[in-house]
PQR file with spaces between the fields and no chain letter, atoms N, CA, C, O and H, PARSE charges and radii, in Angstrom:
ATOM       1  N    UNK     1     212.496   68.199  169.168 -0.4000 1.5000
ATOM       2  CA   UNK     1     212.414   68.574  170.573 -0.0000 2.0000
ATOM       3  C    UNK     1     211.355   69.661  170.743  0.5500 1.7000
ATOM       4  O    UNK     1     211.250   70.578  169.928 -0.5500 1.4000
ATOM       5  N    UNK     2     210.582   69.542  171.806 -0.4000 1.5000
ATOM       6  CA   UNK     2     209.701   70.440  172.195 -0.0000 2.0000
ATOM       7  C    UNK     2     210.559   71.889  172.828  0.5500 1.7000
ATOM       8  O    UNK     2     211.702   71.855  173.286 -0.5500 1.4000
ATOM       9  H    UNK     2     210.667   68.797  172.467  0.4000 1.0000
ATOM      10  N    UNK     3     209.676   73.145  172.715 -0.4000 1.5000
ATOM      11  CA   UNK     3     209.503   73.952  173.400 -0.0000 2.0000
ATOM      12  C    UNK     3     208.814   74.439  174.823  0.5500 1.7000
ATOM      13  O    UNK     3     209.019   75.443  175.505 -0.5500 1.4000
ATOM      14  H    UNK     3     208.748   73.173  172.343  0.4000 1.0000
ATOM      15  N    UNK     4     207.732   73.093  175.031 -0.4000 1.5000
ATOM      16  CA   UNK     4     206.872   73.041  175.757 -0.0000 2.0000
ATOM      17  C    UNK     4     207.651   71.970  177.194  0.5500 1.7000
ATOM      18  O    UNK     4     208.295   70.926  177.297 -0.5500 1.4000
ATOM      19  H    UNK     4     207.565   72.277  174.478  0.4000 1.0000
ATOM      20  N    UNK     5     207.062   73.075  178.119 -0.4000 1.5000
ATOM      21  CA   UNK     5     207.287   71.956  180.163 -0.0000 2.0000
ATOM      22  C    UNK     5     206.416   70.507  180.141  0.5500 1.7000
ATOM      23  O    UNK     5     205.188   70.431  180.136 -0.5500 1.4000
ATOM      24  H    UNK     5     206.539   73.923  178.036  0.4000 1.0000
ATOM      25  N    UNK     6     207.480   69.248  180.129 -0.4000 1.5000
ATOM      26  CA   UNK     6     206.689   68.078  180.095 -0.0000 2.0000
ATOM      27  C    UNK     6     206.074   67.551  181.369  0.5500 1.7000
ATOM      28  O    UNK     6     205.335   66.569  181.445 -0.5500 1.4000
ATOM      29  H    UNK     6     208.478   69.310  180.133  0.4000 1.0000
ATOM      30  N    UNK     7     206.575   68.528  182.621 -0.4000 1.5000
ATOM      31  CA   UNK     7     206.098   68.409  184.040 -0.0000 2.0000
ATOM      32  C    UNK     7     205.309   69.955  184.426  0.5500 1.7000
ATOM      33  O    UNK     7     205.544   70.995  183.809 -0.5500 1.4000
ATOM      34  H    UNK     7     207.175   69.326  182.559  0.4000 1.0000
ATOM      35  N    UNK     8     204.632   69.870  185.228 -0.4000 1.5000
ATOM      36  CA   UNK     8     204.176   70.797  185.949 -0.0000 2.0000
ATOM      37  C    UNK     8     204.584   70.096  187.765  0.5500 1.7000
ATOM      38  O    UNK     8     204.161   69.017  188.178 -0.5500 1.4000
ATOM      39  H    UNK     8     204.441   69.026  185.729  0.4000 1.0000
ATOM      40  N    UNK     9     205.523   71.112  188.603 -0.4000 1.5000
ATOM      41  CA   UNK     9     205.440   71.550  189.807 -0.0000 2.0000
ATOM      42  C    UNK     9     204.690   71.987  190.248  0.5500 1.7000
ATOM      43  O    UNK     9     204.502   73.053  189.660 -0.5500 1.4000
ATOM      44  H    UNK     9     205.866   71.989  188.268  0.4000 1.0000
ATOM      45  N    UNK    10     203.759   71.819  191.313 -0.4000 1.5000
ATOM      46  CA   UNK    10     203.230   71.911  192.122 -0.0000 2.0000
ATOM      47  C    UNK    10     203.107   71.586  193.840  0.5500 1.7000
ATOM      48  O    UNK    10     203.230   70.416  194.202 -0.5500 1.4000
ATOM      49  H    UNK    10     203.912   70.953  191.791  0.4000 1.0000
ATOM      50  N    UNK    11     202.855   72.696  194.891 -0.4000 1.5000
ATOM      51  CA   UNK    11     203.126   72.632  196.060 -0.0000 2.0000
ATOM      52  C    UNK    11     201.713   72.723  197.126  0.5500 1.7000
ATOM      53  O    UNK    11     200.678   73.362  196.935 -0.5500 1.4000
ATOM      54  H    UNK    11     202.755   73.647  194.597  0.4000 1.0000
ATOM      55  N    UNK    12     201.975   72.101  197.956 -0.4000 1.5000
ATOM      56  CA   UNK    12     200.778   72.120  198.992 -0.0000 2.0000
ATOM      57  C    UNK    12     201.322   71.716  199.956  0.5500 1.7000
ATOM      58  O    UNK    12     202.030   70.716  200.077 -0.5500 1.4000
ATOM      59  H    UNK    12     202.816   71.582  198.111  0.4000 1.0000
ATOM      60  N    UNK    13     200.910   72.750  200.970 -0.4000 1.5000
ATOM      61  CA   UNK    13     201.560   72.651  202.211 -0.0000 2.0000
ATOM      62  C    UNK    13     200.604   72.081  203.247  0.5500 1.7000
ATOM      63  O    UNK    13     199.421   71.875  202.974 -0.5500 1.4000
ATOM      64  H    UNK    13     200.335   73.562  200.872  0.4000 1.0000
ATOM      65  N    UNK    14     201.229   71.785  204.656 -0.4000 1.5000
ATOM      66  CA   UNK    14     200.375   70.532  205.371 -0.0000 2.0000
ATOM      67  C    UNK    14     199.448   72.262  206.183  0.5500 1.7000
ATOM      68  O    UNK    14     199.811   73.436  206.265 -0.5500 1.4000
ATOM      69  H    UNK    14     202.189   71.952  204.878  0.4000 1.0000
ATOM      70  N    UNK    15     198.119   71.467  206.639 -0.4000 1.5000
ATOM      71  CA   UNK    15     197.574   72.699  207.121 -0.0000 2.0000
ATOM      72  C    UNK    15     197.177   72.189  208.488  0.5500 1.7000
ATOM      73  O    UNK    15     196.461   72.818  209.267 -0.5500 1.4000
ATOM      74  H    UNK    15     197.824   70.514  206.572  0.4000 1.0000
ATOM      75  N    UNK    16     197.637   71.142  208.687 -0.4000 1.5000
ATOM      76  CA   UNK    16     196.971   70.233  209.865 -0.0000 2.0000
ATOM      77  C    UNK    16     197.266   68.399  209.948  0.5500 1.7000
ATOM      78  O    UNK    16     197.793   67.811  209.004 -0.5500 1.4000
ATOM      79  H    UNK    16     198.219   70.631  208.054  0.4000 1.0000
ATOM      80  N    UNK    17     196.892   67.790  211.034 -0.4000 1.5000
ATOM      81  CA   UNK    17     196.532   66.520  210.950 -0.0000 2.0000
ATOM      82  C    UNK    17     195.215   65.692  211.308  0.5500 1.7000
ATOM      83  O    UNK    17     194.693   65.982  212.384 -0.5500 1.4000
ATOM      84  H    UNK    17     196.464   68.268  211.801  0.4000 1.0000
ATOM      85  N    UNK    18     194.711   64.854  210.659 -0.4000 1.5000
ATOM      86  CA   UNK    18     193.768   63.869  210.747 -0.0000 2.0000
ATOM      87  C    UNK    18     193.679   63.207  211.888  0.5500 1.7000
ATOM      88  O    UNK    18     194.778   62.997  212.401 -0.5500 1.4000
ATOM      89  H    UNK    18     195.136   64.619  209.785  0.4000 1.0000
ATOM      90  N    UNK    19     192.804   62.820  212.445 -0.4000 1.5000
ATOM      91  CA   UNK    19     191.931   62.154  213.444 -0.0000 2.0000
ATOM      92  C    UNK    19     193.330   60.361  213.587  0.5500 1.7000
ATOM      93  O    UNK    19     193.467   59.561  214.513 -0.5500 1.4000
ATOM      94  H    UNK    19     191.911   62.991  212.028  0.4000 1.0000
ATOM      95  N    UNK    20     193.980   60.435  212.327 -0.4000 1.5000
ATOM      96  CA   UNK    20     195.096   59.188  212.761 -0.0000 2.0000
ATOM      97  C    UNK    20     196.005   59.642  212.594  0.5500 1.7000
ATOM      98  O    UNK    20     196.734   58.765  212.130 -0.5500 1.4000
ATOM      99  H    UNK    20     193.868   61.085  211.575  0.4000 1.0000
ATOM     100  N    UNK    21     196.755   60.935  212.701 -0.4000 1.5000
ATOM     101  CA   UNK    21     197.804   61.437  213.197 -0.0000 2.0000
ATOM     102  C    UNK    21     198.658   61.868  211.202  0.5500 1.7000
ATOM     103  O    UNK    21     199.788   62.313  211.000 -0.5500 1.4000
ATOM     104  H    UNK    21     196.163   61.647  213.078  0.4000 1.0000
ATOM     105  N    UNK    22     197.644   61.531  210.184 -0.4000 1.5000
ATOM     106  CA   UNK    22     197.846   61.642  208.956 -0.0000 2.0000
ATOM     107  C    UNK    22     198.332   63.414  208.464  0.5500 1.7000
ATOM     108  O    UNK    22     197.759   64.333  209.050 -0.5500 1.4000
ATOM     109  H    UNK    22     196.726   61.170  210.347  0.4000 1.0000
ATOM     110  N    UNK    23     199.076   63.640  207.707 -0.4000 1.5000
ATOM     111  CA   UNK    23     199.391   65.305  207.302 -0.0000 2.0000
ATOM     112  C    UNK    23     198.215   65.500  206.773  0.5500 1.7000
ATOM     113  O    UNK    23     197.925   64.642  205.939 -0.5500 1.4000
ATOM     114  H    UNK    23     199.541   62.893  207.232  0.4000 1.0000
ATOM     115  N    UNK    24     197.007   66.742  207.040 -0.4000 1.5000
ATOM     116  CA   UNK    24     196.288   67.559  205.977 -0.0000 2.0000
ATOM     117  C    UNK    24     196.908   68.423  205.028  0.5500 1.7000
ATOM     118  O    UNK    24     197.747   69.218  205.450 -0.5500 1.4000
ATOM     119  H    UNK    24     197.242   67.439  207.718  0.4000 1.0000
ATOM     120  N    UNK    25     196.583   68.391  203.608 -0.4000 1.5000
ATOM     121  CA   UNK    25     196.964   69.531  202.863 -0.0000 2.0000
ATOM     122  C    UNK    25     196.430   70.511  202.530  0.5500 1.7000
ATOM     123  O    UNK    25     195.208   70.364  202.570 -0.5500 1.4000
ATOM     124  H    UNK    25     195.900   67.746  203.265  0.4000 1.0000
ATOM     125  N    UNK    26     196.783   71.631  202.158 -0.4000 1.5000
ATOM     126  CA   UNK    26     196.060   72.593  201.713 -0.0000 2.0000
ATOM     127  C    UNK    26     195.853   72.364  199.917  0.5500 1.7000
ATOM     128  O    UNK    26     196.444   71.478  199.301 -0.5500 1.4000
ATOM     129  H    UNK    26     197.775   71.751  202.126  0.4000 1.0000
ATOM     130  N    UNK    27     195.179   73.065  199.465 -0.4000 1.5000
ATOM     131  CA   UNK    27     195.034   73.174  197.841 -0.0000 2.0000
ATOM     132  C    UNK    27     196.901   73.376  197.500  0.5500 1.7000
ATOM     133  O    UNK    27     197.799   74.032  198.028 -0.5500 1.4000
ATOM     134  H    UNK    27     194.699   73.785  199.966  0.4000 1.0000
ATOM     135  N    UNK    28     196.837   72.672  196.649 -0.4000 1.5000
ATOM     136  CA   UNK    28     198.310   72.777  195.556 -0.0000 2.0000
ATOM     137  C    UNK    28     197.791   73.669  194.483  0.5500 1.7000
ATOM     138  O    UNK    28     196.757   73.784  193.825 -0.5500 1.4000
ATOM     139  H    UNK    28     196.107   72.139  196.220  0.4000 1.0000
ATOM     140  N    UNK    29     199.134   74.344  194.604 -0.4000 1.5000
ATOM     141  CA   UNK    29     199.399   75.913  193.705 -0.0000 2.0000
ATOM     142  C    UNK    29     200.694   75.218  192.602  0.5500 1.7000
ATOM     143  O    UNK    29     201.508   74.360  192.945 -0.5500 1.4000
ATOM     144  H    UNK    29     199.974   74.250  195.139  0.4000 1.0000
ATOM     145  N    UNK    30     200.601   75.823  191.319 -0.4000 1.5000
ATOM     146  CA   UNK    30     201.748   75.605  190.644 -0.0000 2.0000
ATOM     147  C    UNK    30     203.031   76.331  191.213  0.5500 1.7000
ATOM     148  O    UNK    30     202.767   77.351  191.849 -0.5500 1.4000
ATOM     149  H    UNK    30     199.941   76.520  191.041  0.4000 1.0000
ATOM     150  N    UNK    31     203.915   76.115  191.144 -0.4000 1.5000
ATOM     151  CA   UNK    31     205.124   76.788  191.234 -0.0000 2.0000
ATOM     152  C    UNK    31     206.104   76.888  190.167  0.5500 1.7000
ATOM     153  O    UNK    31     206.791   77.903  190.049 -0.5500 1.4000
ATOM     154  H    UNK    31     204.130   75.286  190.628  0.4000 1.0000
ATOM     155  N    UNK    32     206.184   76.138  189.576 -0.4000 1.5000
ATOM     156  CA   UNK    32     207.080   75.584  188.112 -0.0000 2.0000
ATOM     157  C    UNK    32     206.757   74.824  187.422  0.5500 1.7000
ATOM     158  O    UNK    32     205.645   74.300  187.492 -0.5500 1.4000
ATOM     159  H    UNK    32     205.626   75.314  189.672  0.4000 1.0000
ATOM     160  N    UNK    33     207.736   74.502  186.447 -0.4000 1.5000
ATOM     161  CA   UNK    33     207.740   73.169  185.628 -0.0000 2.0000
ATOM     162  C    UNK    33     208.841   72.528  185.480  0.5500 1.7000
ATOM     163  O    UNK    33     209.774   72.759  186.250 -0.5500 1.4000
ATOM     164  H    UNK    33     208.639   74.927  186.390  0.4000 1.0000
ATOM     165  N    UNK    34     208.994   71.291  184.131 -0.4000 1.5000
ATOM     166  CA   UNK    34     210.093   70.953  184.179 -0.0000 2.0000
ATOM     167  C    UNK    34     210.264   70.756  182.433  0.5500 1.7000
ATOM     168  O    UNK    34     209.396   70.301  181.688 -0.5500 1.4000
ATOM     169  H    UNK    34     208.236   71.104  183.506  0.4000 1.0000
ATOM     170  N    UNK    35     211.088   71.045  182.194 -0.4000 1.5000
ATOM     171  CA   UNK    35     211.713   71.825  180.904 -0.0000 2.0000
ATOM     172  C    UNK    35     212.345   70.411  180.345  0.5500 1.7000
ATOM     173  O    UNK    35     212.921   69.748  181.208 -0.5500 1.4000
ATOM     174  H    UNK    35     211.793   71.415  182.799  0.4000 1.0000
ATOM     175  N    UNK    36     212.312   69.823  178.919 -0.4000 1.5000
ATOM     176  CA   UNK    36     213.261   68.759  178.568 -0.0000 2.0000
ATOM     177  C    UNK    36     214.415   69.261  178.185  0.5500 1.7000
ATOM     178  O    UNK    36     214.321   70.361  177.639 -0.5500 1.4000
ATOM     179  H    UNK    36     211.844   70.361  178.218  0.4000 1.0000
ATOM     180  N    UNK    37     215.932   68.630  178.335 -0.4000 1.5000
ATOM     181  CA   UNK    37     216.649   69.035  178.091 -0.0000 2.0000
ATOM     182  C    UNK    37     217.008   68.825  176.337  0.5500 1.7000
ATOM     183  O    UNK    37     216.465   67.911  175.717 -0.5500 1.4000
ATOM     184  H    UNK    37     216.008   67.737  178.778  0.4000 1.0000
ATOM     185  N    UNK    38     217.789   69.596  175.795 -0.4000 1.5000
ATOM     186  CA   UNK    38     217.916   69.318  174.064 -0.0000 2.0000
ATOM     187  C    UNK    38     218.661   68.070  173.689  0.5500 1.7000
ATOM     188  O    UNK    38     218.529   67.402  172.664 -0.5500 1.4000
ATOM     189  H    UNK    38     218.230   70.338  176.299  0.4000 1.0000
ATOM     190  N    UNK    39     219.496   67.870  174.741 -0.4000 1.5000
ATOM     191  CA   UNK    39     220.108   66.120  174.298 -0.0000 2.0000
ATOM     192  C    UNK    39     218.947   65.241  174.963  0.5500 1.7000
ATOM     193  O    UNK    39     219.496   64.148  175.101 -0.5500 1.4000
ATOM     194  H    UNK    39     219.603   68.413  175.574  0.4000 1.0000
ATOM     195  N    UNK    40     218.077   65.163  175.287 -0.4000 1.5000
ATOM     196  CA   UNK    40     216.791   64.077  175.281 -0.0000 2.0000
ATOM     197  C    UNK    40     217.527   63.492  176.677  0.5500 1.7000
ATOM     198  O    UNK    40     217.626   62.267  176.610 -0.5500 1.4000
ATOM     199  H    UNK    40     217.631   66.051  175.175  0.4000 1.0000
ATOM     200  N    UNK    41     218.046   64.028  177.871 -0.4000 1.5000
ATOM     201  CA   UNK    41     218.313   62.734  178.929 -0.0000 2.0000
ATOM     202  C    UNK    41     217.932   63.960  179.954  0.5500 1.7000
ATOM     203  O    UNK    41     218.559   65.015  180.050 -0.5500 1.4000
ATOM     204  H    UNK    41     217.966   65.023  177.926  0.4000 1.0000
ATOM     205  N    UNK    42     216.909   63.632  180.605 -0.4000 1.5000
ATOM     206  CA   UNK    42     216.656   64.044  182.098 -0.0000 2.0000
ATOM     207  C    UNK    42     216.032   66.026  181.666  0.5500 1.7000
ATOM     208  O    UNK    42     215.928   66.745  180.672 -0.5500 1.4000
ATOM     209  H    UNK    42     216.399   62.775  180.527  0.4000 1.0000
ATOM     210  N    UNK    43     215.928   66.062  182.296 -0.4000 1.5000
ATOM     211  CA   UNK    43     214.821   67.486  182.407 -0.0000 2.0000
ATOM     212  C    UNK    43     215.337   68.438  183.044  0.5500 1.7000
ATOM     213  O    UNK    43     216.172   68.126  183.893 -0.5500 1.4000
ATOM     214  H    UNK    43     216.012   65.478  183.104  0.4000 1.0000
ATOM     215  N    UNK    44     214.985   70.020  182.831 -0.4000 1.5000
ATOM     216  CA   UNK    44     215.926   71.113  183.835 -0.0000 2.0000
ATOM     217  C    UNK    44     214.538   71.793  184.508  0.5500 1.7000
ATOM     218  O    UNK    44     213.557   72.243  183.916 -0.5500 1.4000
ATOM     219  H    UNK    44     214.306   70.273  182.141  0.4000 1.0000
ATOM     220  N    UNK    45     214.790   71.712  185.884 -0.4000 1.5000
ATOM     221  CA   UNK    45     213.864   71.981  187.073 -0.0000 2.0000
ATOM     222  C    UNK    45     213.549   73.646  186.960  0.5500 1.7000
ATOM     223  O    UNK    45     214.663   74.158  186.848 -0.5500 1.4000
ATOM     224  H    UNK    45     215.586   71.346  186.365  0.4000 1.0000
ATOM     225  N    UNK    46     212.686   74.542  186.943 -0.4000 1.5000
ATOM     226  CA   UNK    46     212.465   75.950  186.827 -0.0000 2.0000
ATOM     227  C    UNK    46     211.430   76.227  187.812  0.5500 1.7000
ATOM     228  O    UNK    46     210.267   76.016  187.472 -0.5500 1.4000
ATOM     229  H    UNK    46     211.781   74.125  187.034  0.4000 1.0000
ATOM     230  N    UNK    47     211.659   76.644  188.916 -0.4000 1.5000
ATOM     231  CA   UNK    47     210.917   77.123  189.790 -0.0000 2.0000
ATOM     232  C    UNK    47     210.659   78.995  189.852  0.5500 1.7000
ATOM     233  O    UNK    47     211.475   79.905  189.998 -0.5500 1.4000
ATOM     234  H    UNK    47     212.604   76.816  189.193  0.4000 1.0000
ATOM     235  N    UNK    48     209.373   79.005  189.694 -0.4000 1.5000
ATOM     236  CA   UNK    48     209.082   80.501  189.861 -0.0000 2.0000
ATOM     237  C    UNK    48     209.023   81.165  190.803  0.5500 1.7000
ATOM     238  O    UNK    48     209.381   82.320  191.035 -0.5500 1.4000
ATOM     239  H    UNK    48     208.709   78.266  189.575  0.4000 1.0000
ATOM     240  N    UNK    49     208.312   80.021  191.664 -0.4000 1.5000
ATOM     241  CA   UNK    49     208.204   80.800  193.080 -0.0000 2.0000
ATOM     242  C    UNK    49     208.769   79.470  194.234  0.5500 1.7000
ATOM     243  O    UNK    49     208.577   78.266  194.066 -0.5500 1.4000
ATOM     244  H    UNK    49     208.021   79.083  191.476  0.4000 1.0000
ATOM     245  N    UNK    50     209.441   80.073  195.312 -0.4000 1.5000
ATOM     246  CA   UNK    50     209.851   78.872  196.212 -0.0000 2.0000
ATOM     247  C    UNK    50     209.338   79.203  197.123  0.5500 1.7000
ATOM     248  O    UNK    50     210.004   80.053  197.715 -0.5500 1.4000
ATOM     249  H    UNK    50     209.597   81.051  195.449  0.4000 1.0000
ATOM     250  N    UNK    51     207.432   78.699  198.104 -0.4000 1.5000
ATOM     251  CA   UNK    51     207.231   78.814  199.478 -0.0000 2.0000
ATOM     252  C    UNK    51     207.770   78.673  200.423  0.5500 1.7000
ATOM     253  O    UNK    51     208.566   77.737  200.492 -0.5500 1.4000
ATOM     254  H    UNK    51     206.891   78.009  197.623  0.4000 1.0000
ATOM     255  N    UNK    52     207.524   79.743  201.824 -0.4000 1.5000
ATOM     256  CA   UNK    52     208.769   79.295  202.325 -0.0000 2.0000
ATOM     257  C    UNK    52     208.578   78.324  203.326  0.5500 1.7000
ATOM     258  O    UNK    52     209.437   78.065  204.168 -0.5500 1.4000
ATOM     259  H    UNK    52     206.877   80.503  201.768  0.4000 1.0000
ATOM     260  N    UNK    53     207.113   77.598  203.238 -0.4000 1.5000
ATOM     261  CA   UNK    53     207.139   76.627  203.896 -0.0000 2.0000
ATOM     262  C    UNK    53     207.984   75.509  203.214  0.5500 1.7000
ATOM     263  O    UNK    53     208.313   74.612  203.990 -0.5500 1.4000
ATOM     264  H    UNK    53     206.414   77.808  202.554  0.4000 1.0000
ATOM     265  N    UNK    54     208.287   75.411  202.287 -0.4000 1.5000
ATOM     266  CA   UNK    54     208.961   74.299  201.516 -0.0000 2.0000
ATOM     267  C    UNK    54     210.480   74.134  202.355  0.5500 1.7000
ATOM     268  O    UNK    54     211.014   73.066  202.656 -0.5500 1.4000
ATOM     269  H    UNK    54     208.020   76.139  201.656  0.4000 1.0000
ATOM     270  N    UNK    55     211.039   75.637  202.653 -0.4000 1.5000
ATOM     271  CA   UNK    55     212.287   75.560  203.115 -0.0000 2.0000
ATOM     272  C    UNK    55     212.387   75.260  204.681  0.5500 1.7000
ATOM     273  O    UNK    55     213.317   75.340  205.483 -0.5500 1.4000
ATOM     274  H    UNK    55     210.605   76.505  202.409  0.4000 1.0000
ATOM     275  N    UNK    56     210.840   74.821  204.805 -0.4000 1.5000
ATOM     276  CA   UNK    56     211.471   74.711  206.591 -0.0000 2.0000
ATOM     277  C    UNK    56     210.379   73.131  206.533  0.5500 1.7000
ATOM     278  O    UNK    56     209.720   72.838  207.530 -0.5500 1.4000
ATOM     279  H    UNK    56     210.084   74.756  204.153  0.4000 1.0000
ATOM     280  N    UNK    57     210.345   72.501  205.621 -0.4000 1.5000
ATOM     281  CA   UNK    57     209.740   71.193  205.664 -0.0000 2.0000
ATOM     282  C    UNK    57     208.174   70.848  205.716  0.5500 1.7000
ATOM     283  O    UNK    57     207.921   69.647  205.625 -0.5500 1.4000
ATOM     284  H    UNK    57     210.880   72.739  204.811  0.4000 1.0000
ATOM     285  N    UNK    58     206.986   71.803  205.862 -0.4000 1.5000
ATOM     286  CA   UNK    58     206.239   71.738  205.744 -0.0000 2.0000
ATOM     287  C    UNK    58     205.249   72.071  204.628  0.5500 1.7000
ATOM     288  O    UNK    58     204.452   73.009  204.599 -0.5500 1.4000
ATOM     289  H    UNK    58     207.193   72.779  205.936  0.4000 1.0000
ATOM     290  N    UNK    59     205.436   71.209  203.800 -0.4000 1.5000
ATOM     291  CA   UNK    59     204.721   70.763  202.667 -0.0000 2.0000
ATOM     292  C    UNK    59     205.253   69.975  201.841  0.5500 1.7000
ATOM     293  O    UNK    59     206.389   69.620  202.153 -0.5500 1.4000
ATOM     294  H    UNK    59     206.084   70.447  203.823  0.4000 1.0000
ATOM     295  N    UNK    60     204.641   69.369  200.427 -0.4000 1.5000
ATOM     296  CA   UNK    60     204.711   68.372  199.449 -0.0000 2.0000
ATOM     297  C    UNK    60     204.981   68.926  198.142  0.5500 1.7000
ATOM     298  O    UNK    60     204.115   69.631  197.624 -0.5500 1.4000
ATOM     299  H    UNK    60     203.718   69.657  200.173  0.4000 1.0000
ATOM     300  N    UNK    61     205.999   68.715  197.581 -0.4000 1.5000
ATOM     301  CA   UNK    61     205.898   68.649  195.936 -0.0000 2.0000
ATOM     302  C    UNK    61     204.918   67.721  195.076  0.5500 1.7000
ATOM     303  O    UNK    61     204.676   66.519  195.191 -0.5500 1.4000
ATOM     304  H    UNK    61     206.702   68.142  198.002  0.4000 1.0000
ATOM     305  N    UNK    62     204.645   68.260  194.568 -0.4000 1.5000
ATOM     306  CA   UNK    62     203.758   67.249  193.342 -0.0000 2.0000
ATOM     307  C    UNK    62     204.384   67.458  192.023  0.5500 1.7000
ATOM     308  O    UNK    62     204.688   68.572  191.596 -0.5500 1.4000
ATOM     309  H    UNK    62     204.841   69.236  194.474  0.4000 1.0000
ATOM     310  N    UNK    63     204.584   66.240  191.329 -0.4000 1.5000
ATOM     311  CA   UNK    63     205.409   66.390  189.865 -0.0000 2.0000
ATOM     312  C    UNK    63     203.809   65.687  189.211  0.5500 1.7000
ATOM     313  O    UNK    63     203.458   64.555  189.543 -0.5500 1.4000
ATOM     314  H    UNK    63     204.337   65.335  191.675  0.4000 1.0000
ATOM     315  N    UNK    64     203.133   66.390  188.451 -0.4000 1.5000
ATOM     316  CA   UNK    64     202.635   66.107  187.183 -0.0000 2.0000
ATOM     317  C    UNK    64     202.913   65.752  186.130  0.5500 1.7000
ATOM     318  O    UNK    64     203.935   66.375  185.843 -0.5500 1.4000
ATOM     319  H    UNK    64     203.418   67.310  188.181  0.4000 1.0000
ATOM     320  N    UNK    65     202.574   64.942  185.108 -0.4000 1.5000
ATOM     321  CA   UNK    65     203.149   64.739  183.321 -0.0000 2.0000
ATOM     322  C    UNK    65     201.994   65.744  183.022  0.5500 1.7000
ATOM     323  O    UNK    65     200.942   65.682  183.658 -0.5500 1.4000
ATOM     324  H    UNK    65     201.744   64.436  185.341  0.4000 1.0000
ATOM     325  N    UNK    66     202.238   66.820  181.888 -0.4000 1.5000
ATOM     326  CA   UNK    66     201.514   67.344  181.089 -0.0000 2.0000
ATOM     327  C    UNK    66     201.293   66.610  179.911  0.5500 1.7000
ATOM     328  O    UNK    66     202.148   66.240  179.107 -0.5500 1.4000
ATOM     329  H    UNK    66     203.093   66.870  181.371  0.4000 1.0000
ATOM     330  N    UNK    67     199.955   66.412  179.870 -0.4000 1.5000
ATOM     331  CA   UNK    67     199.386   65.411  178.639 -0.0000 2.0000
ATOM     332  C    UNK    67     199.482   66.341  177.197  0.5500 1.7000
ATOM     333  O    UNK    67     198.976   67.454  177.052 -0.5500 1.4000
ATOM     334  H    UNK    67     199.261   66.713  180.523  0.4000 1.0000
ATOM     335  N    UNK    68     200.297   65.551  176.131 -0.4000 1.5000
ATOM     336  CA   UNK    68     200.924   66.110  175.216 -0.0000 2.0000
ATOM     337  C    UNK    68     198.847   66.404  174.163  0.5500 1.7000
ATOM     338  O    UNK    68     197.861   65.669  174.206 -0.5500 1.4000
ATOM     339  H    UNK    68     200.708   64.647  176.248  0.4000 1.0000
ATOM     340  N    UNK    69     199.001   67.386  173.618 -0.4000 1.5000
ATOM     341  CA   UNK    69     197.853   67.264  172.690 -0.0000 2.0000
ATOM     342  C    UNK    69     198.259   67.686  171.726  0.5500 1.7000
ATOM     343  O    UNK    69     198.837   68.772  171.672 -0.5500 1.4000
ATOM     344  H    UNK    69     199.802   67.984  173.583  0.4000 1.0000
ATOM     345  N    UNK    70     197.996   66.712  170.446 -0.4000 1.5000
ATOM     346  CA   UNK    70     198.551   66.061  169.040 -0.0000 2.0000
ATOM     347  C    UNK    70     197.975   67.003  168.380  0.5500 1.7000
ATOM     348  O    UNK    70     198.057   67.036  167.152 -0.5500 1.4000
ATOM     349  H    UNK    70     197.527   65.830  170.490  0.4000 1.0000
């Protein structure tokens, strides 16, 4: 088992809309990662920082895979 986050969290919030009514985003910032758990089933979520646009619906999570290097 690794020591290492097999996800990176990341957030970007909407800053606007497009000419077809589409969400704009702003640049995505990390916020966390995601940790494997030691019995190998499903992952534990660690957030560092929580925007507080996140808590009132305006913006996107992004889940990344961190590419393992051998």
């Amino acid at each position: 088992m690794t020591n290492k986050p097999t996800h990176r969290i990341s957030f970007a919030r909407i800053v606007g809309t497009d000419d077809k009514g589409a969400d704009k985003l702003g640049s995505a910032r990390e916020i966390g990662a995601i940790w494997p758990r030691e019995n190998g089933k499903g992952g534990i979520l660690r957030l560092d920082h929580i925007p507080v646009e996140l808590t009132r619906h305006q913006g996107v999570l992004f889940v990344n895979e961190i590419a393992s290097k051998n």
